[in-house]
VOBA-1610 file (N, C-alpha, C; in pm, whole numbers, padded with zeros to 5 digits, always signed):
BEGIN
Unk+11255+07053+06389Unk+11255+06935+06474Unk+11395+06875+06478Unk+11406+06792+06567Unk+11551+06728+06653Unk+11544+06613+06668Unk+11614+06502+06651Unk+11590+06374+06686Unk+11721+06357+06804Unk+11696+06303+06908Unk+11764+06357+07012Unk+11841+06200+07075Unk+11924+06138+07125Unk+11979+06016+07194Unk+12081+06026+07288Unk+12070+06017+07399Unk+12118+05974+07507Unk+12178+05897+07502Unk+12290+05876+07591Unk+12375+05749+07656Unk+12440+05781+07746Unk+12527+05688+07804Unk+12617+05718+07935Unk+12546+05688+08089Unk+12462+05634+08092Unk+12364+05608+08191Unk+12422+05466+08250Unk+12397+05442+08404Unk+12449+05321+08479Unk+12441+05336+08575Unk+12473+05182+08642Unk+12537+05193+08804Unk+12614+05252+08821Unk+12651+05330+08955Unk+12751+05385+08962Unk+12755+05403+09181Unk+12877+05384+09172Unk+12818+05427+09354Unk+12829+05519+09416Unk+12770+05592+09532Unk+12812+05715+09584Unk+12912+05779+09605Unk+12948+05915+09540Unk+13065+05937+09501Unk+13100+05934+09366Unk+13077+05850+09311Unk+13129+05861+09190Unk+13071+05930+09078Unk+13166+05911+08955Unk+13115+06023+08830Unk+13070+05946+08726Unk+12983+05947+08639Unk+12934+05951+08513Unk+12938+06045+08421Unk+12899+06056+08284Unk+12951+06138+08182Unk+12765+06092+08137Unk+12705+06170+08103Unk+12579+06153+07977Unk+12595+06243+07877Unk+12585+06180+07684Unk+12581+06272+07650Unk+12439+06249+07550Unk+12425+06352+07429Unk+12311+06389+07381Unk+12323+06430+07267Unk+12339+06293+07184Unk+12352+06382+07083Unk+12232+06399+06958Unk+12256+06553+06915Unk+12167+06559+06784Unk+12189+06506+06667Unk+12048+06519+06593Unk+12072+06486+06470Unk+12065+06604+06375Unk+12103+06694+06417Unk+12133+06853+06352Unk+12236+06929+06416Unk+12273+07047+06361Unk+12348+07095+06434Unk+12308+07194+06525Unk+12342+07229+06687Unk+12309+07251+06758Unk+12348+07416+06778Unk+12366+07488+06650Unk+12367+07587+06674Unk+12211+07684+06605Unk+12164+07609+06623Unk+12036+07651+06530Unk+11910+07666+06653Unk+11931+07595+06776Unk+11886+07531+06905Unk+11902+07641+06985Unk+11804+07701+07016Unk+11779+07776+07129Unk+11856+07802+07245Unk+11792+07614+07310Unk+11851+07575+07430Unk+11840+07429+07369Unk+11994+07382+07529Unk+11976+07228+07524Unk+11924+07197+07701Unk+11928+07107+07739Unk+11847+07106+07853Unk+11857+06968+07905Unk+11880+06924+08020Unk+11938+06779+08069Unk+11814+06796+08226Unk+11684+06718+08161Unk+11614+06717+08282Unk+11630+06600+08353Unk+11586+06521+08471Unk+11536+06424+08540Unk+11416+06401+08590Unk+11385+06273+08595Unk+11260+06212+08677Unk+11273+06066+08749Unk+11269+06111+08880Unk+11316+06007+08976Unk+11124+05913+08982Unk+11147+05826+09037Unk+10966+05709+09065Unk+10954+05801+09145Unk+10796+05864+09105Unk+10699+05899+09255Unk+10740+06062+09243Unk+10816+06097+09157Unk+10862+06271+09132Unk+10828+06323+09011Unk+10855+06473+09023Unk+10828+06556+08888Unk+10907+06563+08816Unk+10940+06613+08708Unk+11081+06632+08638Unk+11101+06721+08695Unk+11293+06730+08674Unk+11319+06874+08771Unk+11399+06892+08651Unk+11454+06997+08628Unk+11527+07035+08537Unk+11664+07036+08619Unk+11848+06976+08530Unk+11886+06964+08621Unk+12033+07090+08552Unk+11976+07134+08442Unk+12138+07214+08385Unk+12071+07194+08228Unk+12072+07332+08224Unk+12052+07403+08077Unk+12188+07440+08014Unk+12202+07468+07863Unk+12321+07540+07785Unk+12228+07619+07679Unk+12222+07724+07664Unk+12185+07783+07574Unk+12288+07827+07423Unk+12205+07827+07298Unk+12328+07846+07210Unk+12409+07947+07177Unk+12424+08073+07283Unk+12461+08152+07310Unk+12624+08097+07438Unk+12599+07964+07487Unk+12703+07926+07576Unk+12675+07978+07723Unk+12584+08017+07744Unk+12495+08046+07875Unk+12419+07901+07949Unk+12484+07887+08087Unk+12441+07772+08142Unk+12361+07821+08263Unk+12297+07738+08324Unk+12249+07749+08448Unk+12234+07590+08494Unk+12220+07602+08637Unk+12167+07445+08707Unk+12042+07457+08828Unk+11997+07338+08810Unk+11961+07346+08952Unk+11992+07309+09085Unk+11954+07368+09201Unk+11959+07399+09285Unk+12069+07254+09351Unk+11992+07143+09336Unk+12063+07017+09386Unk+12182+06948+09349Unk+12278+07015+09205Unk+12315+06986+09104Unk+12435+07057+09077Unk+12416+07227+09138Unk+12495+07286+09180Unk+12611+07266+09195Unk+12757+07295+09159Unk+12859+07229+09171Unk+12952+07130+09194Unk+12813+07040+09123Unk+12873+06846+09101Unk+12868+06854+08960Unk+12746+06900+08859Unk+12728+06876+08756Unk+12802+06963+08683Unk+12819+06951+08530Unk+12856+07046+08433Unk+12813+06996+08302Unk+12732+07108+08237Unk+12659+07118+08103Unk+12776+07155+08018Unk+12795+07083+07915Unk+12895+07147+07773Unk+12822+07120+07670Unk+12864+07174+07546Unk+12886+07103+07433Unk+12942+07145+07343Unk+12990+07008+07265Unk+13111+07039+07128Unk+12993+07039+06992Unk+13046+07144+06929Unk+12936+07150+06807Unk+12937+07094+06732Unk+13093+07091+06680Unk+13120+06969+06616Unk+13063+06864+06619Unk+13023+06771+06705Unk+12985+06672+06668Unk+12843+06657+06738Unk+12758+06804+06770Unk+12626+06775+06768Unk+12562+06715+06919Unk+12703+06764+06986Unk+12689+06658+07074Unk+12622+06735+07193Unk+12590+06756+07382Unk+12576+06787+07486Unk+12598+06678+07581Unk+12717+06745+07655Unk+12755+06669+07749Unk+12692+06705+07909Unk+12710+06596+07973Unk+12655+06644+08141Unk+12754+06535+08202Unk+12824+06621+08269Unk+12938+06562+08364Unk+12920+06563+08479Unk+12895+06467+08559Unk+12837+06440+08675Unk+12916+06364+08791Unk+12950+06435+08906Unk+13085+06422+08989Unk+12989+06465+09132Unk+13050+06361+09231Unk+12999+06359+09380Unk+12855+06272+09354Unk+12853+06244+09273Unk+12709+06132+09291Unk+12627+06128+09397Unk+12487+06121+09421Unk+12472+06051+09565Unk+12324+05997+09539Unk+12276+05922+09622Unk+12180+05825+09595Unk+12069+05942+09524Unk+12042+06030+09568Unk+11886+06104+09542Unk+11908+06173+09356Unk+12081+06183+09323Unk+12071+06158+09185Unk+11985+06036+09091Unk+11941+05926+09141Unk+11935+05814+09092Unk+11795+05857+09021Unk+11753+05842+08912Unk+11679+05907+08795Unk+11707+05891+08639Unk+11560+05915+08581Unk+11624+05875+08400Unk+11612+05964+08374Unk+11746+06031+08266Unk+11784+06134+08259Unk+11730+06163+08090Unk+11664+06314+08054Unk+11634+06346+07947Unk+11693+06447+07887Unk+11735+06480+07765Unk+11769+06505+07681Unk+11669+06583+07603Unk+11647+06748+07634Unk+11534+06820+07554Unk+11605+06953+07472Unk+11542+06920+07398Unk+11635+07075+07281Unk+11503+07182+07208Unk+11513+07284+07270Unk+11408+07381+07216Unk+11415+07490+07109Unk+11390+07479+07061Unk+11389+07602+06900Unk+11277+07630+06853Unk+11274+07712+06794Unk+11177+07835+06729Unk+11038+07754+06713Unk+10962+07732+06796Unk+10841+07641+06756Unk+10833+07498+06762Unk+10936+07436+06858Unk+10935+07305+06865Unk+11026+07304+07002Unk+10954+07169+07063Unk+11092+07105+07167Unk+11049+07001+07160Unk+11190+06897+07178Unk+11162+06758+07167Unk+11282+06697+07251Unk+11214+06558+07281Unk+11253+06515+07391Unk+11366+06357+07367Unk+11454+06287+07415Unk+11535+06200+07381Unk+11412+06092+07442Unk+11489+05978+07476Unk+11387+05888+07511Unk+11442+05844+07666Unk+11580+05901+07685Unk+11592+05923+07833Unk+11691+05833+07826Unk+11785+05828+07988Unk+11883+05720+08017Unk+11908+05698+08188Unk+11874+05597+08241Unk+11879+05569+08330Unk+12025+05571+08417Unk+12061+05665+08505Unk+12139+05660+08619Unk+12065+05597+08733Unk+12175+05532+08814Unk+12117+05442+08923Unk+12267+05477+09032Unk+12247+05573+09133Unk+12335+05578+09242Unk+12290+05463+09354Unk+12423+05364+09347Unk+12360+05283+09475Unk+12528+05235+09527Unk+12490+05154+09658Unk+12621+05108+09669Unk+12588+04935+09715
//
């Protein structure tokens, strides 16, 4: 198990960038995957950019070359760098880490694209 926390969440206006990161309370090479989902009011979660602990990323579809998944091990951390903003980003963002018989979830952080 993982105890997981978010931050970096805000106003921000179209166009612009935010930074969220995630950090563990273990070290994240033990972690499967890390995983940066969303859930907008009235939607499903979508998954928005995975890192696996192999350094294997993927995104989704909407997310596609605005976002970028990292992380420094050192300090446990997963970053999501988030550039071109636009309103339909606006969603609380989660923080899920999966390993050998467990996934667990942060408690989330609210982005808000508005102008």
């Amino acid at each position: 198990q993982v105890q997981l926390v978010e931050s970096g969440g805000g106003l921000v206006q179209p166009g612009g960038s935010l930074r969220l990161s995630c950090a563990a309370s273990r070290s994240l090479v033990s972690i499967i995957a890390m995983t940066w989902y969303r859930q907008a009011p009235g939607k499903q979660r979508e998954l928005v950019a995975v890192i696996t602990n192999g350094g294997t990323t993927n995104y989704g579809d909407s997310v596609q070359g605005r976002f970028t998944i990292s992380r420094d091990n050192d300090k446990n951390t997963v970053y999501l760098q988030m550039n071109r903003l636009k309103f339909e980003d606006t969603a609380v963002y989660y923080c899920n880490a999966r390993g050998p018989g467990y996934t667990n979830w942060g408690q989330g952080t609210q982005v808000t694209v508005s102008s």
